[in-house]
N, C-alpha and C positions, 0 to 999 in steps of 0.2 A: 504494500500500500504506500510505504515512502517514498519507495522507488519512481510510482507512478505519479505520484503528486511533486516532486524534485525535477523527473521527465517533462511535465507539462511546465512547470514553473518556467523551469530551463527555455522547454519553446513558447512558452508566448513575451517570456524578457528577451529573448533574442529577436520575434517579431516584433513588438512592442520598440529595441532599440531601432531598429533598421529601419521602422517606417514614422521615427524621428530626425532620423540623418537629416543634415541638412541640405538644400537643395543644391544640386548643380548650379553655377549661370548661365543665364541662358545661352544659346551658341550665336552669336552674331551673323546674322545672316547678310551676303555681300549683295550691295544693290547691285541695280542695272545700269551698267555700264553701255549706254546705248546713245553715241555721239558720232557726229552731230545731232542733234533735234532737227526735225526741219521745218522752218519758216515758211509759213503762208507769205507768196511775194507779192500780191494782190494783182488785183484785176487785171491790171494794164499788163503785167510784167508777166503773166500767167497765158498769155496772149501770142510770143514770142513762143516759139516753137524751143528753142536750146533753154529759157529760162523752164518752160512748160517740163523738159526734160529730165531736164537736172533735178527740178522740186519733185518729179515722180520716182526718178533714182535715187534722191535722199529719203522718203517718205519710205519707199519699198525697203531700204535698208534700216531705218530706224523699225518699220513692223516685224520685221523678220528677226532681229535684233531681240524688241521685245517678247514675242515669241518666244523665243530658244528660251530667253529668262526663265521667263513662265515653265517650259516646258522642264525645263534642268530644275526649278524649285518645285513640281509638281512630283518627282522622279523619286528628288528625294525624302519628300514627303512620305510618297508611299514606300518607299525602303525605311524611314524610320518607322513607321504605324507599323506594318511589319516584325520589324525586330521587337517595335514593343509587344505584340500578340505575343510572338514567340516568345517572351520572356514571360507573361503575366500567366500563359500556358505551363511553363515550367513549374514558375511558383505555384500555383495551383496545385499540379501534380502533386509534388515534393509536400506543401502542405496537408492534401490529400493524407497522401502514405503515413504520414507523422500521426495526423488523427488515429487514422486506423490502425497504426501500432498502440498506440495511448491507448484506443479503446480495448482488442486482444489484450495487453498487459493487466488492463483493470478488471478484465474477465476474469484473466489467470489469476491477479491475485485475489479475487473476491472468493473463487471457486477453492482457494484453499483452506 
């Protein structure tokens, strides 16, 4: 019976500490590095076929630009969510098994 009550103690102060820890900082995540911006040249200037051109090939390379961002921050999104399942699955498990031995021990020792 000590056994099993020392056993429990033991895991829920070492739950208890762990889910005290202090937090990580957050991880900095790096803007968008997406240069030039491109300026609206207005009306007149928009009119000219090489300025019309150029505002289309900056425009196209700032979307594309932010894009990629989007898609590389979207990526690792789901690679972090991910790893967190897979970890909060572990814990689970591992907590799981712990119970169930606690409980078997308190079997055995009641049945004594």
């Amino acid at each position: 019976m000590k056994r099993t009550a020392l056993a429990l103690a033991l895991a829920l102060g070492a739950t208890a500490a762990y889910a005290q820890a202090p937090a990580t900082p957050a991880a900095t995540v790096p803007p968008a590095k997406c240069e030039p911006k491109p300026v609206y040249p207005g009306v007149k200037a928009i009119q000219h076929d090489m300025k019309r051109e150029l505002f289309q090939k900056e425009l196209k390379a700032y979307q594309d630009c932010v894009r990629n961002y989007v898609a590389e921050r979207k990526a690792y999104i789901e690679a972090s969510n991910a790893a967190i399942r897979t970890t909060v699955e572990e814990h689970n498990a591992v907590m799981t098994k712990i119970r169930e031995e606690q409980d078997a021990a308190k079997k055995e020792q009641e049945g004594k």
